[in-house]
Phi, psi and omega in degrees: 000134192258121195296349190271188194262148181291315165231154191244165192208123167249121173184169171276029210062020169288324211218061188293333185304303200324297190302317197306318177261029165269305159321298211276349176272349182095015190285150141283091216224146198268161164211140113269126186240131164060191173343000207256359167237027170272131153093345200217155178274102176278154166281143163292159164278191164315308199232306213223126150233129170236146204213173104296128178013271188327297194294005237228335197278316203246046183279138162219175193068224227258354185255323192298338167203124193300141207257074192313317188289350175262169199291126176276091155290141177284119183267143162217076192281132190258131181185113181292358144233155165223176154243175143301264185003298200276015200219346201255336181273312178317301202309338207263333151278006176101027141244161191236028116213163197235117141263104189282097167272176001277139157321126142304137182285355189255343179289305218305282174356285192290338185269313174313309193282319153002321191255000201226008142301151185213053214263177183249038131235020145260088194287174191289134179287133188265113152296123206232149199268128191241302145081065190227173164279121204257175151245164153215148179249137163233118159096231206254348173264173190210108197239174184284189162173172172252114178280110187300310177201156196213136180212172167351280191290339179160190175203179171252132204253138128244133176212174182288318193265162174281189174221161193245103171297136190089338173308137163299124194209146203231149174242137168243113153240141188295160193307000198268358180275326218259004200040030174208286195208167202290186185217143180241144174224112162283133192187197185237161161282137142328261183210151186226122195240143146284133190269216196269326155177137184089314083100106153213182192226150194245120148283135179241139157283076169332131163276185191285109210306160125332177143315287155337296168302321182250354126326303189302305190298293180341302173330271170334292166352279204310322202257355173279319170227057171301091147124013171283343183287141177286338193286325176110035157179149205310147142270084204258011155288338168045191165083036167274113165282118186259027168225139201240025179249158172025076149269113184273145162265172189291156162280152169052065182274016179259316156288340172279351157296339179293304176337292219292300142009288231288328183295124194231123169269100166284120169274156169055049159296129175216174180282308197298326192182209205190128182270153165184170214282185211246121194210116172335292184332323227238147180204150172339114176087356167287143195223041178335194216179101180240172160221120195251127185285143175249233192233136196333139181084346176268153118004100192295152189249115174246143183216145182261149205233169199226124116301092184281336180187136183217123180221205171282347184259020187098169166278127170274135170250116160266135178295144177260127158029075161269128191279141170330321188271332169284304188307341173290316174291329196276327160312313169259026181230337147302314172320298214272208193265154185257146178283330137235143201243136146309132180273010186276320174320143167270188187285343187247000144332302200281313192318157197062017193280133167217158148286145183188158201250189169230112199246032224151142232200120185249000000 
């Protein structure tokens, strides 16, 4: 039975929503306020962390920086200010959204079950065996290695030299993996052992790719292990917990697992459509019904949407005979700053990032 909490909440008392609705869905989740997460080694949680800045900065142990080889919980930093500075330090622990208020509480809602599904198309992040040859740069050098086995979240190293856990560390593969030009994936050492020989093997954590960048690894994925997947195609959507003991379960978990399906984070938002992440519910030529969330206090905008395309980079939905007045709202929720961004986005990526449910099959 695995003793941590499914989600953990750091904070000086700001994210008083955050627990209640943690609460009303049934999760179990740890909280430390204030001094009381200064000074001691949090265990990560399962599933979920949500912080604030302040908490999210001064993380130490086995939670302050995520573990490719361990179950990858979803980071969420909550915070009514930011920068570029504070949006470039989260990416460098490993987190993978900015909640900006104000929230709609029902985006919060929707974003939360989100991180804590674990539905089959959010698989596991999968390590795939490659054993081909890289560069990395540590510090100011830049050395060879062999890359062992490599997925999303990070990879294994064998090389002649050691590494330092916590060093800042860049993986280069070269044009013969990605077929067009090399890709640098930025990240830290995990940890580094010597194998039998002589030897040694480097865990790398990736920080939160671009867009760009994870086309590319995807890319890499696709053409180094192409048909190892059993299903006939990668799983490279990830975030599946394949253990099933000692579990608490959701109260009503079969409808808040339906919900959670249904809850989709959209990208590129325009009055004609919207990019979002690969979802069971949904199939090439499928004719939702969505309802897209703004920032606390706007009008929810429902519009009926197309699957127009679905590839690695996700599903494109084009909005269908969108009425004046949603598009007039779908305009100003592109203008303005989004209540949540993804950090893997570079700044002009993240603009247009919304929530949004499916709440109809037309």
């Amino acid at each position: 039975m695995d003793p941590r909490p499914a989600a953990l909440v750091l904070d000086d008392g700001e994210l008083g929503d955050v627990r209640a609705t943690l609460e009303q869905i049934g999760v179990e989740y740890t909280y430390l306020r204030g001094g009381a997460a200064d000074g001691i080694d949090v265990e990560p949680p399962r599933q979920l962390l949500v912080a604030t800045p302040r908490r999210a900065l001064r993380l130490r142990g086995a939670a302050g920086k995520p573990d490719p080889d361990a179950d990858r919980a979803v980071r969420i930093a909550v915070t009514e200010q930011d920068s570029v500075a504070l949006r470039d330090q989260l990416r460098g622990v490993g987190f993978d959204y900015l909640v900006r208020r104000p929230i709609h509480p029902g985006a919060l809602r929707l974003l939360l079950l989100r991180a804590l599904y674990r539905g089959p198309e959010r698989r596991v992040t999968v390590r795939y065996p490659i054993g081909g040859e890289v560069a990395y740069k540590l510090g100011l050098r830049r050395r060879r290695a062999t890359l062992l086995e490599v997925s999303l979240r990070g990879c294994r190293l064998q090389t002649e030299s050691p590494a330092e856990s916590d060093a800042r560390i860049s993986v280069v593969l070269p044009k013969e993996f990605t077929g067009t030009k090399s890709v640098s994936l930025p990240g830290w050492v995990v940890r580094c052992e010597p194998d039998v020989e002589g030897s040694h093997e480097i865990a790398v954590a990736f920080e939160a790719l671009s867009n760009r960048v994870e086309r590319s690894l995807r890319t890499v994925l696709k053409r180094k292990i192409q048909g190892l997947d059993p299903d006939g195609g990668l799983p490279l959507t990830e975030l599946s917990d394949r253990r099933d003991g000692g579990r608490r379960t959701f109260q009503g978990q079969v409808r808040l697992q339906d919900r959670a399906a249904r809850a989709l984070v959209g990208r590129d938002l325009s009055t004609g459509g919207m990019l979002v992440e690969q979802n069971l519910d949904l199939r090439l030529g499928d004719t939702p019904v969505l309802e897209i969330f703004g920032r606390d206090g706007d009008e929810l905008v429902r519009v009926q949407a197309r699957v127009v395309r679905d590839d690695e980079s996700g599903m494109a939905l084009q909005f269908v005979d969108v009425p004046a007045a949603a598009a007039e709202r779908l305009e100003a929720m592109v203008a303005g700053l989004p209540a949540v961004e993804r950090l893997a986005d570079t700044e002009v990526e993240a603009m247009g990032t919304v929530v949004a449910e499916i709440v109809d099959e037309a």
